[in-house]
KEKOL-802030 format. One line per field, with one value per residue (C-alpha): x, y, z; residue number from 1; chain. Coordinates in nm, 2 decimals. Last residue first. Layout:
N
xx <- X  ...
yy <- Y  ...
zz <- Z  ...
pos <- NUM  ...
unit <- A  ...
This chain:
118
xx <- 9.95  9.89  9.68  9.71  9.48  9.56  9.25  9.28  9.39  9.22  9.43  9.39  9.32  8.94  8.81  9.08  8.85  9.10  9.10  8.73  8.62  8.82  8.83  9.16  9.31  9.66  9.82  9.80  9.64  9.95  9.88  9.55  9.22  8.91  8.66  8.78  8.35  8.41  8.13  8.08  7.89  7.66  7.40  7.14  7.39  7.42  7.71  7.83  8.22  8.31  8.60  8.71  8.60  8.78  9.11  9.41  9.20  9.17  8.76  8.53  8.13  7.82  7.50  7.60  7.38  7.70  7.95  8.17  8.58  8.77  9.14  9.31  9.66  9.86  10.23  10.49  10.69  10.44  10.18  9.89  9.51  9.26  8.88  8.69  8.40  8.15  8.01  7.67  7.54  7.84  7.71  8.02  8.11  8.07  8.17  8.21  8.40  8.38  8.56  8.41  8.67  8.75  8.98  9.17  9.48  9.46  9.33  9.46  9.26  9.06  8.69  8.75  8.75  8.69  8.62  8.59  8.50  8.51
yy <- 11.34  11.63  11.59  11.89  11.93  12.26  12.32  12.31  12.60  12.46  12.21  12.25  12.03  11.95  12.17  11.95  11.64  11.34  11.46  11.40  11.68  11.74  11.77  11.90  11.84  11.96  11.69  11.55  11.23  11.07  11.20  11.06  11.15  10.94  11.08  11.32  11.39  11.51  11.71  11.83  12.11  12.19  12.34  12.13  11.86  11.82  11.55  11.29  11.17  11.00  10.90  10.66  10.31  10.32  10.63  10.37  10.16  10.43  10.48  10.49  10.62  10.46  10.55  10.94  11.07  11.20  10.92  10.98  10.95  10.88  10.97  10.97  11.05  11.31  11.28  11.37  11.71  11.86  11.66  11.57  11.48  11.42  11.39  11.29  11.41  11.19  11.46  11.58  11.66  11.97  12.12  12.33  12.71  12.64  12.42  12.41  12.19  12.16  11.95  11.84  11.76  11.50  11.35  11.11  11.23  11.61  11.80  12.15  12.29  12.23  12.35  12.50  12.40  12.63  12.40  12.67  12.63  12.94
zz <- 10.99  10.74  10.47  10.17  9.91  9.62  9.36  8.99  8.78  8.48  8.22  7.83  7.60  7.70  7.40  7.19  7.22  7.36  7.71  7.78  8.06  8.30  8.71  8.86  9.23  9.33  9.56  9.87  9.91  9.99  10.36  10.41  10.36  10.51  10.29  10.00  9.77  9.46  9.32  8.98  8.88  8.56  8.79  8.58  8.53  8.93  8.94  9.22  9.28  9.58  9.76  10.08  9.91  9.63  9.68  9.61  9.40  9.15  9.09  8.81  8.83  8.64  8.58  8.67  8.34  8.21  8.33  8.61  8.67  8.92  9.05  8.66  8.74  8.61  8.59  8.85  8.93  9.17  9.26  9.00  9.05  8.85  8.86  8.49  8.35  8.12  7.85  7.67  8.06  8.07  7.74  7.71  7.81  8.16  8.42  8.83  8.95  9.36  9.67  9.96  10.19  10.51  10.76  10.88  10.81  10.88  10.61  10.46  10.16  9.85  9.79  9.45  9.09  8.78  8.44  8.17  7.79  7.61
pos <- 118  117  116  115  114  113  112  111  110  109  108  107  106  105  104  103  102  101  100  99  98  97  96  95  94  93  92  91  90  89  88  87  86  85  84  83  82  81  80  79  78  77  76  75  74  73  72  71  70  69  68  67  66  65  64  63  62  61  60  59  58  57  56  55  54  53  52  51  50  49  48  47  46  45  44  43  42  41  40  39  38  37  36  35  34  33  32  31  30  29  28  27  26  25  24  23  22  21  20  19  18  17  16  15  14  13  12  11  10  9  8  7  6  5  4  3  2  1
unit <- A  A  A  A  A  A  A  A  A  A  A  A  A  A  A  A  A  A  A  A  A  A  A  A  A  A  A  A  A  A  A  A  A  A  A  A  A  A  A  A  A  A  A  A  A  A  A  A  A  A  A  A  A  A  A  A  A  A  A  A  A  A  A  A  A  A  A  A  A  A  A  A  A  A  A  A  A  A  A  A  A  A  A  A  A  A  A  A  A  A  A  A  A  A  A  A  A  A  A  A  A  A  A  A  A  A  A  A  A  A  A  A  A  A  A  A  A  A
């Protein structure tokens, strides 16, 4: 059963910082370029980053270049985005994912809840 469990979310003030976690199983995690999401309530996804398997090569929304990060440890099958610099519009619940269009990948994990205060 493929399982992408995120954690490391939390309350912020602007300004500041989180390490957030993705930890995968039930997949070859290094066979696949993961992606780092983010959704508030009542809008559409958005793609935040994204990372290829071997980490050549990482993606970023211009809103969060320059203040996030996203590294990978394929032999703990974890990904780790890096929130630098948060602010306020950052909030939102964070998800990592796998390629959408391969039906392992359909369905959504729990994600983890970011909130920046001013």
């Amino acid at each position: 059963q493929v399982q992408l469990v995120e954690s490391g979310g939390g309350s912020a003030q602007s300004g500041g910082s989180l390490r957030l976690s993705c930890v995968a199983s039930g997949f070859t995690f290094s066979a696949h370029g993961i992606s780092w999401d983010r959704q508030v309530p009542g809008k559409e996804h958005e793609l935040v980053a994204s990372i290829t398997r071997t980490s050549r090569r990482a993606n970023y929304l211009a809103a969060v270049k320059g203040r996030f990060t996203i590294s990978r440890d394929n032999d703990k099958t974890t990904l780790y985005p890096q929130m630098d610099d948060l602010k306020v519009e950052d909030t939102a619940i964070y998800y990592c994912s796998g390629p959408r269009y391969l039906p392992i990948f359909a369905t959504w994990g729990q994600g983890t809840q970011v909130t920046v205060s001013a």
